[in-house]
N, C-alpha and C positions, 0 to 999 in steps of 0.2 A: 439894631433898631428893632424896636417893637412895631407892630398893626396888628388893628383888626380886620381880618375877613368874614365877610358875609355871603353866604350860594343862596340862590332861588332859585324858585322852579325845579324842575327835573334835576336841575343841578343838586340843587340840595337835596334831594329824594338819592338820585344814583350813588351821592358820597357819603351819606348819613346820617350828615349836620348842618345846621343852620349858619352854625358861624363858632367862631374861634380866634385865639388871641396867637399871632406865633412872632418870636424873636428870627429875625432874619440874618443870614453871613451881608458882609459888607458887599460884595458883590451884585446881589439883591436890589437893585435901586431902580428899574424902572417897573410896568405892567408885565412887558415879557418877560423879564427874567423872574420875575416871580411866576407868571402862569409855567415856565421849563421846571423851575425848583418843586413847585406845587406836583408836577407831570409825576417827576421824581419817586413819589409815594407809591403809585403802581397802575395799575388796568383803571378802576375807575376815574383818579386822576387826572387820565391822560385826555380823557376828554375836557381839557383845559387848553390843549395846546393843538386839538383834532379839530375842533367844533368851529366849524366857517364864519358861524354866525354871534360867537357869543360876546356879549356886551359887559363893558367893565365901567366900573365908575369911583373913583379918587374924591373921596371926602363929597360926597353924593353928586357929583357934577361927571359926568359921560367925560372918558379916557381914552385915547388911544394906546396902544402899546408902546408905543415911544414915553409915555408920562410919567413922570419920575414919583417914586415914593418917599415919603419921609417918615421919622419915626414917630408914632403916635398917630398915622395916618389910618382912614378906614377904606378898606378896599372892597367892593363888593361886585362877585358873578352872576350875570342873569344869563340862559340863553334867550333866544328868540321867545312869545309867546303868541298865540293865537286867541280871539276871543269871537264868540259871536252874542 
C-alpha cells in the first residue's frame, strides 16, 4: 500500500520534510503502527512514537491510533501548537 504523509510544525522542521510518498509492508495498517515503522528511521523519528501530544489526521479528518490506513490514504503529523 502506498500513502502520503504530511509533518508540520516542529515536526516538519526536526525531520526535514514536509511530506512524502512511501509504499508500506502489509503489516502497516493502522496510525500506530505506522508512527513505530516511521520510529524506525532513527533519533529524530522517534519523536513520532515519544511526543505525548501529537495529533494525526487520516484523509484530513483527526485519527486516533487505532484508525486504520488504506492504500492511497493521506496521513498527516502535527504536534501540539501554541499561538497568541
Amino acid at each position: 500500500m502506498t500513502i502520503k504523509l504530511l509533518y508540520f510544525a516542529s515536526l516538519r522542521e526536526a525531520l526535514g520534510l514536509s511530506g512524502e510518498e512511501m509504499t508500506l509492508p502489509a503489516a502497516v495498517c493502522d496510525v500506530a503502527a505506522l508512527k513505530i515503522h516511521l520510529a524506525a528511521r532513527g533519533a529524530a523519528w522517534q519523536a513520532l512514537t515519544q511526543a505525548k501530544n501529537l495529533r494525526a489526521a487520516v484523509n484530513q479528518r483527526m485519527a486516533g491510533s487505532d484508525a486504520a490506513i488504506s492504500d492511497g490514504d493521506e496521513v498527516a503529523f502535527f504536534p501540539p501548537v501554541t499561538g497568541g
